[in-house]
PAKOLLUM-259406 format. One record per residue (C-alpha): residue in three letters; x, y, z. Coordinates in steps of 0.25 Angstrom, whole numbers, padded with zeros to 4 digits, always signed. Layout:
N
alaXYZ...
# end
This chain:
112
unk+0564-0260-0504unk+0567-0247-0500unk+0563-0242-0483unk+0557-0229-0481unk+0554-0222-0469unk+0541-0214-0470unk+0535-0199-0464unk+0522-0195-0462unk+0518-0182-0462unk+0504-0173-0460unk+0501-0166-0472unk+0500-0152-0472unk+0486-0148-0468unk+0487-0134-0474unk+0493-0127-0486unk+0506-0116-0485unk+0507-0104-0491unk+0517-0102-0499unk+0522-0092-0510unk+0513-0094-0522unk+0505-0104-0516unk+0490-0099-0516unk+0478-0110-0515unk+0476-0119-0504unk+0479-0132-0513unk+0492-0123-0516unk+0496-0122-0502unk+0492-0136-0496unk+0502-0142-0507unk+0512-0133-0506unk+0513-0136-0491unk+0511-0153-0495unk+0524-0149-0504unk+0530-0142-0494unk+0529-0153-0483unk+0534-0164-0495unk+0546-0156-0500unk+0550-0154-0483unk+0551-0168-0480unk+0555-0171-0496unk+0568-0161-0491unk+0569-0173-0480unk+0570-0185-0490unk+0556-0188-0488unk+0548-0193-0501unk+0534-0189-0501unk+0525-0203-0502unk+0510-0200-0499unk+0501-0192-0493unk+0490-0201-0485unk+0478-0197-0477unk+0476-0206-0464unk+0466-0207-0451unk+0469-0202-0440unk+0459-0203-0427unk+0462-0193-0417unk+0456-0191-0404unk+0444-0183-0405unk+0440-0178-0390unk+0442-0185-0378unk+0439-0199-0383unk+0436-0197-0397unk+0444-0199-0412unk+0441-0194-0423unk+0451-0198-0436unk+0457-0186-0441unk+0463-0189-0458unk+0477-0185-0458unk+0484-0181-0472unk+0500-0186-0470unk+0513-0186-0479unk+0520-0198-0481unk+0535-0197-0485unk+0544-0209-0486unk+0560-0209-0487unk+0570-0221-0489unk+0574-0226-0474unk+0587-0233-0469unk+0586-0245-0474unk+0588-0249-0487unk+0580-0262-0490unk+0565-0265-0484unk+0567-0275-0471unk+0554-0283-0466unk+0553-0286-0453unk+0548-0297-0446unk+0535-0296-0441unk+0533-0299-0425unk+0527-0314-0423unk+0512-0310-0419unk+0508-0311-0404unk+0502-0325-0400unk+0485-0324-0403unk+0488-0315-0415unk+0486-0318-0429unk+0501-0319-0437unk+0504-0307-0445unk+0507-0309-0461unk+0524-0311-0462unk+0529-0305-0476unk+0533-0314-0487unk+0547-0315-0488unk+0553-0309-0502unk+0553-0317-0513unk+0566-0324-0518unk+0569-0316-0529unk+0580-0327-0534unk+0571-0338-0535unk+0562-0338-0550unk+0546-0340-0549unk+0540-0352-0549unk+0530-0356-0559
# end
């Protein structure tokens, strides 16, 4: 399985104007495209767009949450195959934590 490194990026809040491009749905996705093709140039692939919480301070000891609109763009990292990790051993007085099943022996037939 393949690795990927991943980018995060705000979406544009606000249309460009560009030659030929006249109503404001127009212009916000002409700067959406514009902010794809940039980081497309980079070797980015566009993924998702997703809309997330953010709280915020509001004041001096208020938050509020703000929802952000973000870019999500993936692109093949260094390594070549997927690698788990182990997980830490839990702290004493801590509940264990799930351990992934190793893969199945793809050699052996199935039992039934």
């Amino acid at each position: 399985m393949p690795v990927y490194e991943y980018k995060v990026v705000p979406a544009p809040r606000k249309g460009e104007k560009a030659k030929g491009v006249k109503t404001p749905e127009a212009r916000f996705a002409h700067a959406v495209e514009t902010a794809i093709n940039a980081l497309a140039a980079e070797g980015w692939e566009y993924l998702r767009a997703d809309f997330l919480p953010s709280d915020e301070r509001s004041g001096l000891t208020g938050t509020s949450t703000q929802w952000r609109n973000l870019l999500v763009f993936r692109r093949p990292g260094a390594g070549a195959d997927f690698a788990v990790r182990p997980l830490a051993a839990p702290a004493a007085g801590e509940p264990p934590v799930a351990q992934p099943l190793p893969p199945p022996d793809r050699a052996e037939a199935p039992k039934d």
